[in-house]
Structures are given as C-alpha cells and as structure tokens.
LUMTI-48791 format. One record per residue (C-alpha): residue number from 1; y, x, z. Coordinates in Angstrom, 1 decimal, m for minus. Layout:
<pts>
[pt NUM,[Y,X,Z]]
...
</pts>
This chain:
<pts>
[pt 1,[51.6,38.4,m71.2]]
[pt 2,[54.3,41.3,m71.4]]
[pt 3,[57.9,40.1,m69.4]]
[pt 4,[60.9,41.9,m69.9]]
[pt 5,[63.4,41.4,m67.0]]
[pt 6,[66.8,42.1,m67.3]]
[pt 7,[69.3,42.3,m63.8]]
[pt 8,[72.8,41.3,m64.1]]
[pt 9,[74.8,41.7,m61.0]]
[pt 10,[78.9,41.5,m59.6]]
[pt 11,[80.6,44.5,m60.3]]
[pt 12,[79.5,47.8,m58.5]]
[pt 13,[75.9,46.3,m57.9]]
[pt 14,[74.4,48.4,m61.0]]
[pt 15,[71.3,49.3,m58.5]]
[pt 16,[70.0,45.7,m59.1]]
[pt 17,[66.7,46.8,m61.5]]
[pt 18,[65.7,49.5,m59.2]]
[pt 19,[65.4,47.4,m55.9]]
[pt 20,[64.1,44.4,m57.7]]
[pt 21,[61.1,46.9,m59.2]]
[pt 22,[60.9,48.2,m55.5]]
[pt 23,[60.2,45.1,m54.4]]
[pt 24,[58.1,43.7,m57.2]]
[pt 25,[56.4,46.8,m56.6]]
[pt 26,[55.6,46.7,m52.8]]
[pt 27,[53.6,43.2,m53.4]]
[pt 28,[50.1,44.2,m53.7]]
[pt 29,[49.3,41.2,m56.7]]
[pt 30,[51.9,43.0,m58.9]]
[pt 31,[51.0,46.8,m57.9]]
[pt 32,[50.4,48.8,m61.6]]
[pt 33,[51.7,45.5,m63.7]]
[pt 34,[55.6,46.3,m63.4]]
[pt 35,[57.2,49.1,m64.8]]
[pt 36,[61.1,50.3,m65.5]]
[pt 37,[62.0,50.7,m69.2]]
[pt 38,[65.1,50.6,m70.9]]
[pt 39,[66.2,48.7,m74.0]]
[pt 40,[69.0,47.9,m76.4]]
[pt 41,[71.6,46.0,m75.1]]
[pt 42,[72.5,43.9,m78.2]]
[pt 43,[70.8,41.8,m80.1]]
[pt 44,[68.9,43.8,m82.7]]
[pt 45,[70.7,45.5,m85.8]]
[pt 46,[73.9,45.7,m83.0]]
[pt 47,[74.9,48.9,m81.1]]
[pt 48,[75.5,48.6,m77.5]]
[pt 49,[74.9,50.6,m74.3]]
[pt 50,[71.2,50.6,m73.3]]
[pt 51,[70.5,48.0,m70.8]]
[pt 52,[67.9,48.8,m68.0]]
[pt 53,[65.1,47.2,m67.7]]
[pt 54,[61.6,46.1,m65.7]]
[pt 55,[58.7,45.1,m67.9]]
[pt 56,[56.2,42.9,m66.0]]
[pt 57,[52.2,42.1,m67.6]]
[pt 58,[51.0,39.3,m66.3]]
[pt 59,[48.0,36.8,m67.0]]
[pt 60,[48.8,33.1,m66.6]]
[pt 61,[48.1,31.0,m63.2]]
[pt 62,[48.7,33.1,m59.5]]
[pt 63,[49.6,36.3,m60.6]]
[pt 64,[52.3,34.6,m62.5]]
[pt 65,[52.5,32.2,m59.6]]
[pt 66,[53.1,35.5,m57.7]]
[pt 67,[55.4,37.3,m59.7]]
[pt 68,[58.0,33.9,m59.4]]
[pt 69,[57.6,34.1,m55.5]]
[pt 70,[58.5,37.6,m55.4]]
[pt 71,[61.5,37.4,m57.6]]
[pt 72,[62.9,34.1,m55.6]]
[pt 73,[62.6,35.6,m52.6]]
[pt 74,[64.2,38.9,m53.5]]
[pt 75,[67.1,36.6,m55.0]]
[pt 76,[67.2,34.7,m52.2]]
[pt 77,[68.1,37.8,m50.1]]
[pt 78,[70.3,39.4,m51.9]]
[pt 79,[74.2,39.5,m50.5]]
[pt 80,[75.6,40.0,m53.5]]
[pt 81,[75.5,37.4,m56.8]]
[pt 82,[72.6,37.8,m59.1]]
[pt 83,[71.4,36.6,m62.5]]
[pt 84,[67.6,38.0,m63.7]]
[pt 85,[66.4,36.8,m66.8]]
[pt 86,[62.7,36.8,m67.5]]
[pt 87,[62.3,36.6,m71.5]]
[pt 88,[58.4,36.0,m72.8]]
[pt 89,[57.1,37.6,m75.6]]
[pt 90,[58.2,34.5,m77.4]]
[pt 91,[61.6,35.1,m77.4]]
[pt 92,[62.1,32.5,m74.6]]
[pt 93,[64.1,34.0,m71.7]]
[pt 94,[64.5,32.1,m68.6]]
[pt 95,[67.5,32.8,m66.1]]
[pt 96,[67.9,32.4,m62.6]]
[pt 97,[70.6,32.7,m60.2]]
[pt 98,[71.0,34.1,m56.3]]
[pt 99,[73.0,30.9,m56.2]]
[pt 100,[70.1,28.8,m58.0]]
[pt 101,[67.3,30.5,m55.8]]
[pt 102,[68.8,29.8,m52.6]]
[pt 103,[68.5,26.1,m53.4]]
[pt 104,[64.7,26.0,m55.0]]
[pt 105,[62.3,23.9,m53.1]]
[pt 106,[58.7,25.2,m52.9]]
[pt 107,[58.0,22.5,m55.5]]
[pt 108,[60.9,23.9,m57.5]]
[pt 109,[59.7,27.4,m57.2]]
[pt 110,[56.3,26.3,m58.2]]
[pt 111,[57.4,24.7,m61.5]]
[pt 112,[59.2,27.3,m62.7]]
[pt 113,[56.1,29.5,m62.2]]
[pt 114,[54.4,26.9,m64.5]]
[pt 115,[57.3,27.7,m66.8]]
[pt 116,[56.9,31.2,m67.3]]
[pt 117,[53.5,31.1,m68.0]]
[pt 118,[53.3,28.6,m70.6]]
[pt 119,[54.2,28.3,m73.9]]
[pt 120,[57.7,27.0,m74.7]]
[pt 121,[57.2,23.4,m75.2]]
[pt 122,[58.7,21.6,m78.3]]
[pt 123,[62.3,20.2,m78.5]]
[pt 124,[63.5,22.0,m75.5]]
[pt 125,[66.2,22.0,m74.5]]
[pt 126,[67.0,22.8,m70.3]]
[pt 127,[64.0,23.8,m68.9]]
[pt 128,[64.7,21.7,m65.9]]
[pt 129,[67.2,18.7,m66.9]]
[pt 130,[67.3,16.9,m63.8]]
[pt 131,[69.3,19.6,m61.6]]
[pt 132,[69.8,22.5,m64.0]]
[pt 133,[68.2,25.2,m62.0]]
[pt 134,[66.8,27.4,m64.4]]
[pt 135,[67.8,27.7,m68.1]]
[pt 136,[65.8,28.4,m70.9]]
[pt 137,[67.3,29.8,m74.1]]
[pt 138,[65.4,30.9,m77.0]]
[pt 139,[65.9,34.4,m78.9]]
[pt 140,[69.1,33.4,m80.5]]
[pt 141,[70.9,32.1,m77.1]]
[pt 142,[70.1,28.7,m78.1]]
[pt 143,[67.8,26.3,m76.4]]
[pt 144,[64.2,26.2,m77.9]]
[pt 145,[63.8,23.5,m80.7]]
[pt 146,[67.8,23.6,m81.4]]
[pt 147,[69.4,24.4,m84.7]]
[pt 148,[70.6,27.1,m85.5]]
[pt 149,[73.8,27.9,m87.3]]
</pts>
C-alpha cells in the first residue's frame, strides 16, 4: 500500500517533512519503504505551489502497525503544533494532530494503525466518533460515504 504524507506545521516550521522522513527513516521496520517526493498542492486541474512530500509503502498488519508508532511518537515530541495527514491510495486521508497525539492511549494508537491499513469502511463518517482524534476525509474533503455537492 503506497501512503503519501503531507506535514503542515505553525509558521516558520517548513522543515517538518524532512525531520519526520529522518525519523521514519532511522526505524529499522521502515528503512527503504519511505521516500521524499513532492506533489501538487491543489486538488488536481488547480495550480498551486508544490507541496513536499514523504511517500510511505507499506503492507498491512506490523509494518503498518510500525509506521503509526513512529509517526505518534515523533508528533508527540515535537515543540511546535503539527498536523500530518496520511492519505491511502483510496483517496482516504487521515489527519493527526501534535495536540491529538499527545493524548492517544496505546489502545488509541493501536486503532488508528488498524485504520490505515484497512479499507475505508462504508458510511463513514469520523473515523473515531467517540473522542474525535483522528479524522478521516475522503478525496473530496468530505467524509467517506457522504454526498457530494
């Protein structure tokens, strides 16, 4: 399964790709499946600054597992506020705060792992209705199994 992973951090903290893949990189389960690319910014057909990038392969069950672990904890050590946003080859993209992180439980950490690695399920909606911590949008910004206008 190919990941793109997009960083979005306050204002002067650009570097937020680069040390993510640093870190993605220096866990030995990931070594050789993450890689820096960039991509549009818009949505396509729209002109917009390129938007830097990691692109993550993974196979479903503990590398996944893994990967989730790796970006919590670097979230959860970051000073400044970040967003990453994981989006499946599905269209499905799944965000996740440094606020959020800091609050996941193991368990919490765990399902969201189970997230990513499965297909969107139908009728969506938030990916974890109970307390919100992760949302899950589908290509068009709306949850999965909404309409669209």
């Amino acid at each position: 399964m190919r990941l793109v992973v997009t960083v979005r951090g306050e204002m002067g903290s650009d570097d937020g790709v680069a040390d993510l893949g640093t870190w993605l990189k220096d866990v030995p389960q990931l070594r050789g499946r993450v890689d820096r690319a960039e991509r549009d910014g818009g949505p396509p057909g729209t002109m917009g600054p390129a938007m830097d990038a990691l692109v993550a392969v993974l196979e479903p069950g503990g590398v996944a597992a893994v990967f989730v672990g790796a970006v919590v904890a670097w979230l959860q050590t970051r000073r400044s506020s970040y967003t990453i946003s994981v989006t499946r080859p599905d269209g499905t993209r799944i965000s996740l705060s440094s606020r959020q992180a800091r609050a996941l439980s193991p368990q919490d950490a765990a399902d969201l792992a189970e997230r990513l690695a499965r297909p969107p399920a139908d009728g969506g909606g938030r990916a974890d209705p109970q307390d919100g911590v992760v949302r899950e949008e589908s290509q068009d910004g709306n949850p999965p199994g909404s309409p669209t206008t």
